[in-house]
Phi, psi and omega in degrees: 000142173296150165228145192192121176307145184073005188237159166252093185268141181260307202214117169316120177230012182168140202216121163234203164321336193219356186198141157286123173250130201259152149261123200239165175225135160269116175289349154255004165266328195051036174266125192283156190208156153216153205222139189260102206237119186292145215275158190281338153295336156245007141289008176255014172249138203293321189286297194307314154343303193269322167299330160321300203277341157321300152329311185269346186276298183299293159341319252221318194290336239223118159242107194195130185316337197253344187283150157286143177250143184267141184248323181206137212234081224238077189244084201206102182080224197266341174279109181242126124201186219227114177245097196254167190312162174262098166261082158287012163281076158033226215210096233304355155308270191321289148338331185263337164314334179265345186102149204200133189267147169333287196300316171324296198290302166325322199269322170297297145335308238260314200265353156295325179315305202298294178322285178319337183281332192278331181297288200300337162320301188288018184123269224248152184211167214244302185119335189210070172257150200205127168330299199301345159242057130267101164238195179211137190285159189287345164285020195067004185299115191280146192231112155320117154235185169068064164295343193313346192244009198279175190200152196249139148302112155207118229303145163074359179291045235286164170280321169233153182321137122347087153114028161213151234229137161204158171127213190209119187275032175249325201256352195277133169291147189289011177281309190299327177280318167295013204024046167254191198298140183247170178218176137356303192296329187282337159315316162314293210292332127358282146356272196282345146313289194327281198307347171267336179283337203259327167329290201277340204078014178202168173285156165301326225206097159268144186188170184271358162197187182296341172260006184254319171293318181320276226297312186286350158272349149256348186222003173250126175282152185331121185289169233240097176314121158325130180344280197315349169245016186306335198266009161290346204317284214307313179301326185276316176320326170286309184329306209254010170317149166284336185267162198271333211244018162228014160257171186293135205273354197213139165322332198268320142333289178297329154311299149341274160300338175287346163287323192289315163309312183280017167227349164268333188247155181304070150319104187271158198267000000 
């Protein structure tokens, strides 16, 4: 069992490649957290350290209802971790498993846009939006998580090297998958995989391997929505243009439109 001065650990509740995720009580609040503690083979390399707690350093920049908050940020000894708010609705998977009404699913976007948009104020944009780090608070609130892969924006600076790839290629922009300088923008297009995926029940682009999808997210055009979903085209055509200066250009745009949809167009449930 874990341990950490100021927590109450109760139980392992998620487990990934670089961090064990714990459910926890702070004992001088008695607020439930959950903290995210990195396996001790890679805390013991100092760079990986300092990129870790970098999450939470960025993270921290960002006050916002859809973003998740980092509460205590723990690089000390044999201990890396993250002690972040505790989200029980689960995970925008787990929502599109039970079904999700339109107007929901619409809103649900809507407070990513803002969020994001408010993120990309500030800098910084995150590289890896995905269902799985969409998660949701017990009012339903959809919350961004998982910053690990964000990077702060700063003049004459690109955000990733030439020829280097992060992310999830079912979810990746073609700037991200070629591995050029990002913006914002690529994030949208992120997004709006996401939002297609919530339509069709699947992504646009499939393929048999990571190099089948890349190519198709660089030379394939936007896939076409079924009749009953027609009054999305346009809005997924902008989410998913391939040049970046033909997608919307601000979280805030997009919002916009998808609102203009849910009140002018024949919305299906």
């Amino acid at each position: 069992m874990l341990e950490l001065p100021g927590y109450q650990v109760e139980r392992l509740i998620g487990r990934g490649g670089m961090a064990e995720v714990w459910l926890g009580v702070q004992k001088r609040t008695g607020r439930r957290v959950a903290i995210k503690w990195v396996f001790p083979e890679l805390a013991r390399h100092h760079d990986f350290r300092e990129l870790f707690a970098s999450e939470g350093r960025i993270n921290s920049r960002l006050n916002h209802p859809s973003i998740i908050q980092i509460i205590e940020v723990i690089n000390q000894g044999q201990d890396v971790a993250l002690v972040l708010e505790y989200l029980d609705g689960g995970d925008l998977h787990q929502r599109l498993a039970l079904g999700i009404h339109m107007s929901s699913a619409i809103a649900v976007i809507r407070d990513l846009c803002r969020a994001l948009d408010y993120a990309h104020g500030q800098g910084i944009i995150h590289r890896d939006v995905k269902p799985e780090n969409i998660l949701f608070r017990e009012d339903d609130t959809p919350v961004l998580t998982d910053f690990g892969l964000a990077r702060l924006l700063s003049r004459g600076n690109s955000l990733s090297a030439h020829g280097t790839v992060f992310g999830s290629p079912q979810y990746m922009s073609p700037e991200q998958i070629a591995g050029l300088p990002l913006d914002g923008r690529s994030d949208l297009y992120s997004l709006g995989v996401v939002f297609y995926q919530i339509l069709t029940g699947d992504v646009p682009f499939k393929g048999e391997d990571t190099t089948a999808i890349a190519t198709k997210h660089l030379q394939e055009p936007v896939p076409r929505l079924p009749l009953h979903l027609a009054v999305f085209q346009n809005v997924i055509d902008h989410m998913l243009a391939k040049k970046p200066e033909l997608r919307f250009q601000t979280g805030s745009q997009m919002a916009d439109a998808l609102e203009s949809v849910r009140i002018d167009g024949a919305v299906p449930n």
